[in-house]
N, C-alpha and C positions, 0 to 999 in steps of 0.2 A: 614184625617177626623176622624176615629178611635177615635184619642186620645182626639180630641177634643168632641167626644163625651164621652169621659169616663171623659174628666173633667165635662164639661158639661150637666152631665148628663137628667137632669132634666128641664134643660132650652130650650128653646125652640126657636133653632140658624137653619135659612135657610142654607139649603147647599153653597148658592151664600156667604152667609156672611161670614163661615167658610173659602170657598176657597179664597177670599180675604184677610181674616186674615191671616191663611196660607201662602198666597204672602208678607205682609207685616212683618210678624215675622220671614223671610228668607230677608227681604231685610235690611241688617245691616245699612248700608249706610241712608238709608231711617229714620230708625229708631234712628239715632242716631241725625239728624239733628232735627226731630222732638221732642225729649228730649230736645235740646237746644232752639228751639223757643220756646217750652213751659215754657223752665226755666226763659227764658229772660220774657215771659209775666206775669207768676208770681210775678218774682222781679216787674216788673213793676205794678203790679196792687198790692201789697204789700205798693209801697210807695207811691199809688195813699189812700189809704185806711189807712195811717199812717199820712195823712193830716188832714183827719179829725175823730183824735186818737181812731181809731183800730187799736188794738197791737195783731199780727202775733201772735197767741201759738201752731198752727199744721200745716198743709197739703200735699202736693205731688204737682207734677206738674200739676192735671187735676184741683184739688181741693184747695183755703183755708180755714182755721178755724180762725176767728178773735173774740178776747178778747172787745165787748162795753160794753158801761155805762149801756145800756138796749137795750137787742137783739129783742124787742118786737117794741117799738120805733124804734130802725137801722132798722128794717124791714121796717116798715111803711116809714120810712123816703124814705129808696131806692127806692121801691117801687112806691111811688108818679113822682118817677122818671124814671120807669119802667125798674128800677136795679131790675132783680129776685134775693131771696138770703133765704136760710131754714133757719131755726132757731130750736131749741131743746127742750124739753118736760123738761127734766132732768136741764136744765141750762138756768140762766135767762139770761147771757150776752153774749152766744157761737152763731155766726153766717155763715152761710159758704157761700162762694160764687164758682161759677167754673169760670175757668180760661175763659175769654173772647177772641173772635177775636180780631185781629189788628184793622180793622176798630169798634168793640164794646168798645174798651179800649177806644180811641179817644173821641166814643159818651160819654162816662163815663167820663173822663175827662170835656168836655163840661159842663152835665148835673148836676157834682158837682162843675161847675166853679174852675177849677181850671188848 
């Protein structure tokens, strides 16, 4: 707990949540499965969102950063469709979405028809 609080210093993390962190960043096995479903949901909502051409330029497994025509519009658009999705101050066309559950991909798929 220590160190989590020296990283953390300043944040303001429940004991319960640390001691469970702590469980999962000793559990390799755990962790390593969870990278891979995440990865696979990424790819997957990558070529769900290159359907209808958002082109991939960043993210990570939790996160992506999609390339549209207008991220002001893709917002709206989504949205209408109660896809959550940020968009950026500094950039007109950078939009990010976080990595959805298995059954939210599914709804997403539906809701873009596709």
């Amino acid at each position: 707990i220590y160190k989590f609080k020296k990283v953390f210093s300043f944040w303001p993390v429940s004991k319960l949540s640390i001691k469970i962190a702590s469980k999962a960043i000793r559990d390799k096995k755990w962790m390593i499965n969870t990278q891979k479903k995440l990865k696979k949901k990424a790819n997957i909502l990558d070529g769900i969102m290159k359907t209808i051409d958002f082109k991939l330029i960043g993210g990570t497994n939790l996160f992506r950063l999609y390339l549209t025509p207008n991220s002001v519009l893709s917002q709206k658009f989504l949205a209408k469709k109660f896809i959550w999705s940020r968009i950026f101050s500094y950039s007109r066309k950078w939009l990010r979405l976080g990595i959805p559950s298995d059954e939210d991909l599914k709804k997403i798929k539906i809701k873009l028809k596709i």
